[in-house]
C-alpha positions in Angstrom: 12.2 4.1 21.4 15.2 2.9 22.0 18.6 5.3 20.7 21.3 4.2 22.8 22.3 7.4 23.7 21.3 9.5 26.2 18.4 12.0 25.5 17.1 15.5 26.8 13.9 15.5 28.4 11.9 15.9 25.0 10.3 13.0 23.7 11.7 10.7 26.7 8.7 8.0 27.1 7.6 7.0 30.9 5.8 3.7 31.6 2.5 5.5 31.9 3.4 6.8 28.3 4.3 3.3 26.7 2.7 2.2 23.7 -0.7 0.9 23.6 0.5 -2.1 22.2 1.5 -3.4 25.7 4.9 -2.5 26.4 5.9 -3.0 22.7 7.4 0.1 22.1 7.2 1.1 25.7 9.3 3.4 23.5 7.1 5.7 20.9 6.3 9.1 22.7 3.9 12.0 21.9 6.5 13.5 19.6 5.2 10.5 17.4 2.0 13.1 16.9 0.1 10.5 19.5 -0.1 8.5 16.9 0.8 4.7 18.6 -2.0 5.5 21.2 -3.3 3.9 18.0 -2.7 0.1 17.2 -5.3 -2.2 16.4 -8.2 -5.9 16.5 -11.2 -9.9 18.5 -12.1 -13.5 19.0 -12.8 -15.7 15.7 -14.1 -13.2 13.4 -15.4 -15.2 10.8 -17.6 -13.7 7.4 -20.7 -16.7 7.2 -20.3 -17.9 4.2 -23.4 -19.5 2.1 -23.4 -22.6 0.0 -24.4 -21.7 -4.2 -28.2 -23.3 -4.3 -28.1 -26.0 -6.3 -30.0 -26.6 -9.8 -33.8 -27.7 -9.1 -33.7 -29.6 -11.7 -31.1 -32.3 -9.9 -33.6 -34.5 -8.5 -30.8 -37.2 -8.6 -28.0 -36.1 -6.0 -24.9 -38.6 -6.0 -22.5 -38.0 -2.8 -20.0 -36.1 -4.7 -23.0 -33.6 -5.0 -23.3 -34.1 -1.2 -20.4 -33.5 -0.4 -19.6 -30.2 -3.0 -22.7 -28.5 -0.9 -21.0 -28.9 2.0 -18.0 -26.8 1.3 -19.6 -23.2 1.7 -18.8 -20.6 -0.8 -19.3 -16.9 0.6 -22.2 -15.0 -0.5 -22.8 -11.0 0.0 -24.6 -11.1 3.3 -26.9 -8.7 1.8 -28.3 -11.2 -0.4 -31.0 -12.3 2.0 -33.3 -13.8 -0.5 -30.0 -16.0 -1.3 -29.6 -17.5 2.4 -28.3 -21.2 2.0 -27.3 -23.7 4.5 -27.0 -27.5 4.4 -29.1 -29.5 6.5 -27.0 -32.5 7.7 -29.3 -35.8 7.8 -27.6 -38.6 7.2 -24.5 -40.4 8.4 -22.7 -39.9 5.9 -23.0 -36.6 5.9 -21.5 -35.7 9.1 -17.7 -35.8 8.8 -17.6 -33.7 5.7 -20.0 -31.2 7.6 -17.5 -31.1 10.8 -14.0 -30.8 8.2 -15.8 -27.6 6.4 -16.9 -26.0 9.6 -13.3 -26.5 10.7 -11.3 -25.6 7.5 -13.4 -22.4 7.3 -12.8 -21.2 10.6 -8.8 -21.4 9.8 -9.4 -19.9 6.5 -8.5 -16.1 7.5 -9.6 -14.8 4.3 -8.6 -11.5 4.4 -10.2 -8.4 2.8 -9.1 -4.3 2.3 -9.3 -2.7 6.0 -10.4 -0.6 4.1 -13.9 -2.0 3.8 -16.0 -1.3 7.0 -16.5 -4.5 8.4 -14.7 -6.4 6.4 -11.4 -7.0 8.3 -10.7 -10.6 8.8 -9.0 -13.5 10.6 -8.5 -16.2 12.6 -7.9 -16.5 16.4 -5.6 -19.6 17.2 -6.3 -20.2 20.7 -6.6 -24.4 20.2 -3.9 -26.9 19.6 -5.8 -28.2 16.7 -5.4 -24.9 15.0 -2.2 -24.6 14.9 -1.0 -26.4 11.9 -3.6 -26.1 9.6 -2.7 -21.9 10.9 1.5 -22.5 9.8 0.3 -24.7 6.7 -1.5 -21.5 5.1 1.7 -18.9 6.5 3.9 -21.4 4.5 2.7 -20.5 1.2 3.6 -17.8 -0.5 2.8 -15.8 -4.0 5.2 -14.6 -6.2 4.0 -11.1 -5.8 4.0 -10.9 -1.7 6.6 -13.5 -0.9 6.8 -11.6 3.1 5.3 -12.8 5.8 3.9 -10.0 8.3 5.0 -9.9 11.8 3.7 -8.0 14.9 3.4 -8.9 18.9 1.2 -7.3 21.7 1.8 -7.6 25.2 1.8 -6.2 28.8 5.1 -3.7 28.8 6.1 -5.8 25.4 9.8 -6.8 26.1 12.3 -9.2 28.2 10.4 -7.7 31.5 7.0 -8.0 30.2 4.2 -10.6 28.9 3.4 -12.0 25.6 -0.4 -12.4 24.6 -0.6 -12.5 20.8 1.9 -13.1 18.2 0.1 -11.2 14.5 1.4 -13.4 11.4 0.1 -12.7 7.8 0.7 -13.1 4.7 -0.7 -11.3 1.8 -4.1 -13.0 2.2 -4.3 -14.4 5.5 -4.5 -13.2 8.7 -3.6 -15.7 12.1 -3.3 -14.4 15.2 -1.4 -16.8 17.7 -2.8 -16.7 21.7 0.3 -17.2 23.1 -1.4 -16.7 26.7 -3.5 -19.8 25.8 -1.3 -21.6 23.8 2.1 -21.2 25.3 5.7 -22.1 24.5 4.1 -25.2 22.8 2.5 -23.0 19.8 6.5 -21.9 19.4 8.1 -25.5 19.0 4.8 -26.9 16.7 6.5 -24.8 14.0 5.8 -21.0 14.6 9.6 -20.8 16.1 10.9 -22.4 12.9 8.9 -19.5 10.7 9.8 -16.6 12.4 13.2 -17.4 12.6 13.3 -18.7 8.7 16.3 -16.6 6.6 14.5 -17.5 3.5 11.6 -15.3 3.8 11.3 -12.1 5.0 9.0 -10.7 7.3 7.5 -7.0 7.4 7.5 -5.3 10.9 7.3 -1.9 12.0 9.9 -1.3 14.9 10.6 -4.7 15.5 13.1 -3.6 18.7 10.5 -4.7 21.6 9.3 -7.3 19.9 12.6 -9.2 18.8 13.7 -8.7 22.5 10.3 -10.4 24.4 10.3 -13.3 21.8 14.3 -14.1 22.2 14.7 -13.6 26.3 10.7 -15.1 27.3 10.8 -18.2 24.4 14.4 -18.0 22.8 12.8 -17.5 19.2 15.6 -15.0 17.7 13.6 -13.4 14.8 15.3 -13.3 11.3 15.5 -11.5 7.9 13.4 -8.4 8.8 12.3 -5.6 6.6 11.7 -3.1 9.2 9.1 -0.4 7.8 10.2 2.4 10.3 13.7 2.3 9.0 12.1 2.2 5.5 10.1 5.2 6.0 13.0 6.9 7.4 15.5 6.4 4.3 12.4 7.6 2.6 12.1 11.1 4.1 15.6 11.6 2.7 16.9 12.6 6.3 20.9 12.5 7.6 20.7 10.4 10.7 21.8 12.9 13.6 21.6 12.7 17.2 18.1 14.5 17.6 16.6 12.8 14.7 13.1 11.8 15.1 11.5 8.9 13.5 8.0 8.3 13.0 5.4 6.2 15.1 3.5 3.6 12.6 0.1 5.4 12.9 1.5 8.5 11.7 2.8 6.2 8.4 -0.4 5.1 8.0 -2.2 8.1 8.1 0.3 10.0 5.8 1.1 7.0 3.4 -2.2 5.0 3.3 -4.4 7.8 4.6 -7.0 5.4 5.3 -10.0 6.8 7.9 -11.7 3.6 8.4 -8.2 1.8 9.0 -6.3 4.8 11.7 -10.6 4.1 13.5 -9.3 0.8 14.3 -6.6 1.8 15.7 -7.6 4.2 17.4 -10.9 2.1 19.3 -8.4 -0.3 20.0 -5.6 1.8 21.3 -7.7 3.2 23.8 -9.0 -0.1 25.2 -5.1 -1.1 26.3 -4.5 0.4 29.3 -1.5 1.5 30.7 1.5 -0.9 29.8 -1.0 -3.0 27.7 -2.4 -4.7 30.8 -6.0 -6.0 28.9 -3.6 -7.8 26.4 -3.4 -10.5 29.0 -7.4 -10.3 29.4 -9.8 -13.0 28.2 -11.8 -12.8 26.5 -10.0 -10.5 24.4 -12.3 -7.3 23.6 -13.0 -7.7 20.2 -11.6 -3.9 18.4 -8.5 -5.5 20.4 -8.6 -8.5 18.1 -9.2 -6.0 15.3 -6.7 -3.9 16.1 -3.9 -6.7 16.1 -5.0 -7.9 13.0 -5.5 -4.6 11.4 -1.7 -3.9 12.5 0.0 -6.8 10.1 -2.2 -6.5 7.2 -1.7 -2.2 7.6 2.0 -3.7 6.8 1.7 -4.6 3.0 -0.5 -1.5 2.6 2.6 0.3 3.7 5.3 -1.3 2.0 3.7 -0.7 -1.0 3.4 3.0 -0.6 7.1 2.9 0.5 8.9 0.0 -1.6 9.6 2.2 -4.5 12.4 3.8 -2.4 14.1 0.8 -3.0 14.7 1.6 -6.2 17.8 4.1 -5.0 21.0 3.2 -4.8 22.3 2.0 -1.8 18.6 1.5 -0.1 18.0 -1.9 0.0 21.1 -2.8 1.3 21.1 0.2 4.0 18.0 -0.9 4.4 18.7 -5.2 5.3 21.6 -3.6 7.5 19.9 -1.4 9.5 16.6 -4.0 10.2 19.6 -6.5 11.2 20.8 -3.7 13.7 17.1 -2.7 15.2 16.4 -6.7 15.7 19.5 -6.8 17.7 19.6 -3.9 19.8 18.2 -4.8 22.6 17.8 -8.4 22.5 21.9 -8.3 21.9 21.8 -6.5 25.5 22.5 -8.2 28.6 20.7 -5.7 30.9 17.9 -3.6 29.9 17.8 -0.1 31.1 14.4 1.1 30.3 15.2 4.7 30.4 15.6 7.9 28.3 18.7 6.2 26.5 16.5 3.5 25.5 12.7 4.5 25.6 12.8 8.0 23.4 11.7 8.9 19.5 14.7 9.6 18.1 16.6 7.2 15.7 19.3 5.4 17.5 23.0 5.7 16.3 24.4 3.9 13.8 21.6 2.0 12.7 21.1 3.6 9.6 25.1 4.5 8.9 26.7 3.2 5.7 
């Protein structure tokens, strides 16, 4: 990671080191306990979902019936005896049939990682996904106002190549195909959200990131909660010149402490390659998918572990300061250097200062 500073040899990243998210982070060495040889998720992963049965007893079904049995509640998949379908005979039928098929496979219903099998979302890879995708990022609850933010990419930065752009909120999971897609997904509206002051967005070292998406598609990222810098006023620590900070698998695995959910990252951390070159693969494997998916919703898992450090004085605005800083540090650069200064595990200076 980047310190702006120069560093000793210890915990200086080379490329063939750089972080399994692609070059996101061509930054977090093996002083970060290994642990972003870990970052995680596929194409559409969609649960099937099963329409209720309806009553026997109807022998009378007007087209407001019809149309209710088209609209597929989920049902346990264990439930066999329960399997339930509608068979599409006539005309009328039809166009409800193809607007349920393609509202459920935007839906991005997303469930605990911690539930084997269970992680879900949606792969936008289609023009006509793409606003009915923003539409669901654009609500928010009351309780999880953020949104959840994460890229992945072949040596992730200015230099490098953007294949998926990770945006969640609390209970839905998109994950934008940039390779696909292009710079159009960026001006149909996910520009306008990522750069929106009013709502702020989780991340977790959001230095790489914020770089690639301002110098490849001029989207400047704003209003980030940066968990890294979170978990770092957590530990209590006075920022030095040798101070380490820690990688996000290592926060997961000490905060969350989640088996199932470090797994994922893990399967899909060692399907990257060096610099992240099967990022720009497709098909995307699918524990990549997972992986990248598994990454944003990991977020609100983890700020809820952390968020109570808030509660100090001083933190929260320390806190929107220093986020401010890391988003800017090397996007605010006019050459990258890509070396020890840059690429190491130590906190950089004056990010955190008062």
């Amino acid at each position: 990671m980047a310190t702006g500073r120069e560093g000793e040899g210890e915990g200086v990243l080379t490329p063939a080191m750089s972080k399994k998210r692609g070059t996101k982070r061509p930054a977090e060495v093996a002083d970060l306990d290994q642990e972003d040889h870990l970052k995680p998720t596929p194409a559409k992963l969609h649960e099937r979902e099963h329409v209720p049965e309806s009553d026997s007893s109807n022998t009378q079904e007007t087209s407001d019936k019809k149309a209710a049995s088209l609209q597929g509640t989920g049902a346990s998949s264990s439930e066999s005896v329960n399997l339930q379908y509608c068979l599409v005979s006539e005309e009328a039928g039809i166009q409800p049939a193809l607007a349920n098929l393609h509202s459920a496979s935007l839906q991005g219903t997303r469930a605990s990682p911690s539930e084997p099998g269970k992680l879900q979302y949606c792969l936008v890879s289609e023009e006509a996904e793409i606003q009915p995708a923003l539409a669901k990022l654009r609500q928010r609850s009351e309780e999880y106002p953020f949104l959840a933010v994460d890229c992945e990419g072949e040596w992730l930065s200015r230099r490098g190549k953007l294949s998926i752009v990770s945006v969640a909120t609390h209970s839905h999971t998109y994950l934008f195909d940039i390779k696909a897609l292009g710079a159009k997904v960026f001006d149909e509206g996910l520009k306008e959200l990522l750069e929106d002051p009013g709502r702020e967005k989780l991340m977790f070292d959001c230095r790489e990131d914020s770089d690639c998406l301002w110098h490849l598609y001029k989207v400047r990222l704003a209003k980030v909660v940066d968990l890294q810098l979170l978990e770092f006023i957590r530990s209590g620590q006075t920022p030095s010149a040798r101070t380490h900070i820690n990688g996000y698998r290592k926060c997961l695995a000490k905060y969350v402490g989640d088996m199932n959910l470090t797994r994922i990252k893990d399967e899909g951390a060692s399907l990257m390659g060096e610099g992240g070159t099967e990022w720009m693969k497709r098909p995307l494997k699918e524990k990549l998918l997972k992986y990248a998916a598994l990454d944003v919703q990991g977020f609100f898992l983890l700020y809820d572990k952390l968020k109570s450090t808030l509660n100090r004085a001083g933190a929260k605005t320390r806190l929107q300061l220093g986020s401010q800083r890391y988003l800017d540090l090397f996007r605010g650069k006019l050459y990258r250097t890509y070396d020890r200064s840059e690429l190491n595990s130590y906190l950089p200076r004056g990010v955190l200062d008062h």
